[in-house]
Backbone as CSV, one residue per row, in Angstrom:
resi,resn,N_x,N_y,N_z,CA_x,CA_y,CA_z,C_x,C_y,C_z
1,UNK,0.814,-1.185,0.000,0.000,0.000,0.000,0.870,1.265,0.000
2,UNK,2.052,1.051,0.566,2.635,2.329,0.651,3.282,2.766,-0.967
3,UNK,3.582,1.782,-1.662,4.109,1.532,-2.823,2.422,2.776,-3.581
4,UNK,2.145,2.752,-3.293,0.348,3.005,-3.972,0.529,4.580,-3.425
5,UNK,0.645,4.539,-2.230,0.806,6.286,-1.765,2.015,6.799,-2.290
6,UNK,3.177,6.383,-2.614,3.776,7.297,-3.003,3.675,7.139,-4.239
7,UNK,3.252,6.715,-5.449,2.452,6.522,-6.970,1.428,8.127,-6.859
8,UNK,0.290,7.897,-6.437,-0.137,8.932,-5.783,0.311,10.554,-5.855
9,UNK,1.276,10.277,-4.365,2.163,11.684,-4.300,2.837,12.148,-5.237
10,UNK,3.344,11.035,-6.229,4.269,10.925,-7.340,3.231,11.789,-8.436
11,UNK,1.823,11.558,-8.453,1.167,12.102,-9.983,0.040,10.652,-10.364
12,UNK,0.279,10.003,-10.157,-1.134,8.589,-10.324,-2.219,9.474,-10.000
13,UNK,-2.812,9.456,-11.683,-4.502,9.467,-11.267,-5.029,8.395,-11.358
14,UNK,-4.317,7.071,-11.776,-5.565,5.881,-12.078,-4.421,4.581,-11.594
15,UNK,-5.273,3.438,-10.950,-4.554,2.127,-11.281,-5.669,1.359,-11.472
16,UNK,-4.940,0.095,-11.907,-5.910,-0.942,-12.635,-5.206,-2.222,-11.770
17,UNK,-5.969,-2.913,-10.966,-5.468,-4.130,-10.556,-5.698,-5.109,-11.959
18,UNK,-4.390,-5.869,-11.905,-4.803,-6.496,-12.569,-3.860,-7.965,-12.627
19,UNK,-4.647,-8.610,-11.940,-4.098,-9.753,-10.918,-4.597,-11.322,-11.845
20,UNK,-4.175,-12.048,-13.310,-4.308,-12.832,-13.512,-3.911,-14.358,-13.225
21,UNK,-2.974,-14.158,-12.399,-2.347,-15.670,-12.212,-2.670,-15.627,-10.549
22,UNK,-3.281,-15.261,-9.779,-3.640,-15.580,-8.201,-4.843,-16.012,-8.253
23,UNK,-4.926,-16.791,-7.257,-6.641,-16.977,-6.745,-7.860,-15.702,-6.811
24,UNK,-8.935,-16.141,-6.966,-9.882,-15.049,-7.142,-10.010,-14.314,-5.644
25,UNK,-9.602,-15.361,-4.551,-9.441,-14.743,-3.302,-8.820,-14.098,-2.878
26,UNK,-7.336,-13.903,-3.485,-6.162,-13.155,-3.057,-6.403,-11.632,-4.097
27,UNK,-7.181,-11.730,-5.248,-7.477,-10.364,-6.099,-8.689,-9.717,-5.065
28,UNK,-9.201,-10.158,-4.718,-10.651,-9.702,-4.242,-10.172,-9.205,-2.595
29,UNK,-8.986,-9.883,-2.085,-8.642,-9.372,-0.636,-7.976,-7.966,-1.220
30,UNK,-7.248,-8.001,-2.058,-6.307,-6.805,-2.694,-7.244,-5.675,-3.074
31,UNK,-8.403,-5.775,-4.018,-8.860,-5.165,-4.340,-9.718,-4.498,-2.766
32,UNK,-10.172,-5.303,-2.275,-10.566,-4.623,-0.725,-9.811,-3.586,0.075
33,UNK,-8.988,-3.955,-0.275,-7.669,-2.918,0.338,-7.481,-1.717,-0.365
34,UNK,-7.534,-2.195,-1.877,-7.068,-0.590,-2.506,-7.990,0.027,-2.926
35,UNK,-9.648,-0.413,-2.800,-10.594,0.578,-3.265,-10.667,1.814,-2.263
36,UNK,-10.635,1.339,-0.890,-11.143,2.922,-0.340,-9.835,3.400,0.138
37,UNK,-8.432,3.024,-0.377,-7.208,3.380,-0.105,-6.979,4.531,-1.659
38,UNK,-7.727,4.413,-2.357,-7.798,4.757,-3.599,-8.694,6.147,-3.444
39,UNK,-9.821,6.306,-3.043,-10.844,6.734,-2.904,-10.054,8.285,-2.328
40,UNK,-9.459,7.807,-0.553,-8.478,8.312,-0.439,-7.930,9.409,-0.708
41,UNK,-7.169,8.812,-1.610,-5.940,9.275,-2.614,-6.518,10.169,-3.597
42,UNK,-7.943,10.183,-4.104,-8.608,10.574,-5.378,-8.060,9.938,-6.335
43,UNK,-7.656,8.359,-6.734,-7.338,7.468,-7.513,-8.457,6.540,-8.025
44,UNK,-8.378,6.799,-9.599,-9.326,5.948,-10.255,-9.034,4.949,-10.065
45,UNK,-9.899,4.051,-9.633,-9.763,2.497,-9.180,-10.629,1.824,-10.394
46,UNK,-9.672,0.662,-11.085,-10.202,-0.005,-11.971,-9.648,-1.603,-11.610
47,UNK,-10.563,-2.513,-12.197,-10.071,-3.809,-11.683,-10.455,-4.671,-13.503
48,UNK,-9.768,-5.190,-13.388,-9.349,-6.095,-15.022,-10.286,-7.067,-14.574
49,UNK,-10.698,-7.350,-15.775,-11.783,-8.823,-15.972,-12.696,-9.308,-15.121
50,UNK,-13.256,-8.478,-13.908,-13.994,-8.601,-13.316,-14.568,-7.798,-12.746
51,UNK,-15.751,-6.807,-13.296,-16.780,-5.777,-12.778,-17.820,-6.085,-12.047
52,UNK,-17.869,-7.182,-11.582,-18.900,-7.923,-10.267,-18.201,-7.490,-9.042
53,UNK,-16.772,-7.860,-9.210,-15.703,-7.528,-7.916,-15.803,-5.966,-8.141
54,UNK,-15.427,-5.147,-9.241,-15.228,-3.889,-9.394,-16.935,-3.100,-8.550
55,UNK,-17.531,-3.617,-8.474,-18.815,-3.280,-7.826,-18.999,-3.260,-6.419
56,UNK,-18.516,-4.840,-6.046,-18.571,-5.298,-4.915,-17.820,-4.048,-4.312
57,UNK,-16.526,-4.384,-4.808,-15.261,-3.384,-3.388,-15.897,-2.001,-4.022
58,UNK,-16.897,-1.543,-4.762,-16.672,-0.072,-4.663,-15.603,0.402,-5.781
59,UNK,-15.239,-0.208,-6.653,-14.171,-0.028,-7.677,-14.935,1.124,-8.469
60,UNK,-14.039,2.123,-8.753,-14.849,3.270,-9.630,-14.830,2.465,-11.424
61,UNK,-13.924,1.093,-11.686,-14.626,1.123,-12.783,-13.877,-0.619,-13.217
62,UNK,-14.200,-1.184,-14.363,-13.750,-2.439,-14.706,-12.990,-2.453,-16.095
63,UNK,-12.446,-3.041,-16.286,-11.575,-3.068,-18.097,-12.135,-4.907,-18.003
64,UNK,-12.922,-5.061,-19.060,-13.176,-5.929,-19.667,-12.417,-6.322,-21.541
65,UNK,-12.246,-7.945,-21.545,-11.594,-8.258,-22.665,-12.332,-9.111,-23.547
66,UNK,-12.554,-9.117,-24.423,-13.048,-9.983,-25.761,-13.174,-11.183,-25.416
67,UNK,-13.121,-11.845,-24.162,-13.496,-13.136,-23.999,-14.506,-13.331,-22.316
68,UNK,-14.667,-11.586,-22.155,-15.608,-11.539,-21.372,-17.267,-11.387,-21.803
69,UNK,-17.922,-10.761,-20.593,-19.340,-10.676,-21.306,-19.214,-8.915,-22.018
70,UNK,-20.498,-9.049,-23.048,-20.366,-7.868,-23.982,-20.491,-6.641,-22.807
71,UNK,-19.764,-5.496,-23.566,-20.235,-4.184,-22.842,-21.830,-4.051,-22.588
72,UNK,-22.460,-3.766,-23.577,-23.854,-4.202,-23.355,-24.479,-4.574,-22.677
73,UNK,-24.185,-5.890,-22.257,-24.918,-6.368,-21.106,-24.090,-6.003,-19.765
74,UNK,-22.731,-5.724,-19.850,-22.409,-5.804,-18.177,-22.837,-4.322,-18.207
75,UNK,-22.997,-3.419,-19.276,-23.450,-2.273,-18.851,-25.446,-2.200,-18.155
76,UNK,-25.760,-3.097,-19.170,-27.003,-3.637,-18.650,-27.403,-3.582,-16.764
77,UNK,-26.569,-4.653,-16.422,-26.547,-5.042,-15.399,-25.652,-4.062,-13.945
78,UNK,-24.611,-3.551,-14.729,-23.859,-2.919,-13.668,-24.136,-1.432,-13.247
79,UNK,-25.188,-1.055,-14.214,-25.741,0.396,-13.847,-24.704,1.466,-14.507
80,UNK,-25.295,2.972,-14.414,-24.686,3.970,-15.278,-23.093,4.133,-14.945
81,UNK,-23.399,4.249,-13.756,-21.839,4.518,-12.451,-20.787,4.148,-13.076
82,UNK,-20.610,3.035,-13.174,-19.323,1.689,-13.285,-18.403,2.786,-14.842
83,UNK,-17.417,2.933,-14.500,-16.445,3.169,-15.899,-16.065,1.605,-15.928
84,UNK,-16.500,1.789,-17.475,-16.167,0.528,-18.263,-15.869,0.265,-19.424
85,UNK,-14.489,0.166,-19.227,-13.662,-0.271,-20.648,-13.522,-1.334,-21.119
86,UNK,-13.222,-1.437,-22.210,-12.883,-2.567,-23.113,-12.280,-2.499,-24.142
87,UNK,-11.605,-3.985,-24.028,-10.352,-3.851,-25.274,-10.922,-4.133,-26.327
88,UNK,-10.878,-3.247,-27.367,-11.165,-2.867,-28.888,-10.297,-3.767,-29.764
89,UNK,-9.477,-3.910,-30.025,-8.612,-4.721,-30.939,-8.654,-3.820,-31.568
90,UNK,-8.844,-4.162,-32.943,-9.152,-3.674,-34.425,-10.233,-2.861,-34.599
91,UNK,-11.196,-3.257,-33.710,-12.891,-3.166,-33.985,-12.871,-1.523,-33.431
92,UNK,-12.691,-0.670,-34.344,-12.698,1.071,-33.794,-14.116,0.788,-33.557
93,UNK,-15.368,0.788,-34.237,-16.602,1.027,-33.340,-16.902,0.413,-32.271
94,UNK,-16.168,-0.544,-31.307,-16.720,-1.114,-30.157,-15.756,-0.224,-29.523
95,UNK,-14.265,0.569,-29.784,-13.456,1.753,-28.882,-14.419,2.796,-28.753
96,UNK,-15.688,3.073,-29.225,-16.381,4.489,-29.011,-16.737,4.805,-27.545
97,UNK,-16.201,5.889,-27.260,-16.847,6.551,-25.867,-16.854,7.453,-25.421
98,UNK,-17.781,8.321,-24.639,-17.489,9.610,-24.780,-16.938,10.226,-23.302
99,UNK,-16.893,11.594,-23.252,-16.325,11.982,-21.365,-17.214,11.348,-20.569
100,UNK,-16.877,11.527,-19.401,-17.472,10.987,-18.332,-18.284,12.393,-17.581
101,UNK,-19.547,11.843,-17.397,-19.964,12.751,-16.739,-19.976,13.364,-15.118
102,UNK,-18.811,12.499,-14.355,-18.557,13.114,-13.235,-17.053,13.717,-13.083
103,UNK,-17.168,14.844,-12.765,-16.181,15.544,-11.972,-14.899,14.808,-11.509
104,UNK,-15.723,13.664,-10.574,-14.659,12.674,-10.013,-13.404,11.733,-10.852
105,UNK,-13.729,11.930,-11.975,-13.306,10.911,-12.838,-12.312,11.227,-14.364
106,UNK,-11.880,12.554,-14.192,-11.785,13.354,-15.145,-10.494,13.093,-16.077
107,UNK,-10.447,11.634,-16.065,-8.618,11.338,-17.063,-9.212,10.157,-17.308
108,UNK,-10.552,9.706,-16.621,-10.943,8.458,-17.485,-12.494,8.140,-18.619
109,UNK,-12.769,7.849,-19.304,-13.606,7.601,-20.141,-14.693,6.397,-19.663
110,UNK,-15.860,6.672,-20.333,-17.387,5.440,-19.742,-17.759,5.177,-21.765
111,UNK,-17.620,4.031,-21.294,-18.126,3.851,-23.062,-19.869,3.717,-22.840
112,UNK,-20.578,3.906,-23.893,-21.761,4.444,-24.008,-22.220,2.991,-25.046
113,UNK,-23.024,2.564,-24.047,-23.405,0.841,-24.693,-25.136,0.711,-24.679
């Protein structure tokens, strides 16, 4: 965590956990830790491949990948709030998105699904 505060002090407006080779238990204890350590800080909190967890801890947003569920529906389901990205590849019309409409959030983008 301290590694995270001085990121922070350093100029970090955003991190992205992004924890593929641990247990879903050891991402989800981590992510517990750095959402309201984040919050904090005024650090965009994003969590990779999982916006159920990004919800749960309070994550200001999720990065989803081409072998998750569509923007569409997790936008469906996860409500306006959630910044939620996704990797585009090639496909420029699934990269479309426009500013974000809060204050709080102002170096990151909400794609519009």
């Amino acid at each position: 965590m301290q590694a995270v505060r001085k990121a922070a002090d350093g100029g970090m407006r955003s991190l992205q956990l992004r924890r593929k080779n641990v247990p879903d238990s050891v991402r989800a204890e981590q992510a517990r830790a750095l959402a309201p350590l984040c919050r904090e800080l005024g650090v965009v909190f994003l969590i990779n491949d999982d916006w159920r967890l990004a919800l749960e801890v309070g994550a200001d947003g999720a990065h989803v990948g081409r072998e998750d569920e569509s923007l569409a529906r997790i936008r469906a389901e996860a409500g306006p709030d959630l910044i939620l990205g996704g990797a585009s590849y090639d496909d420029l019309p699934s990269a479309r998105c426009s500013p974000p409409p809060s204050s709080r959030t102002p170096s990151a983008h909400r794609c519009r699904c």
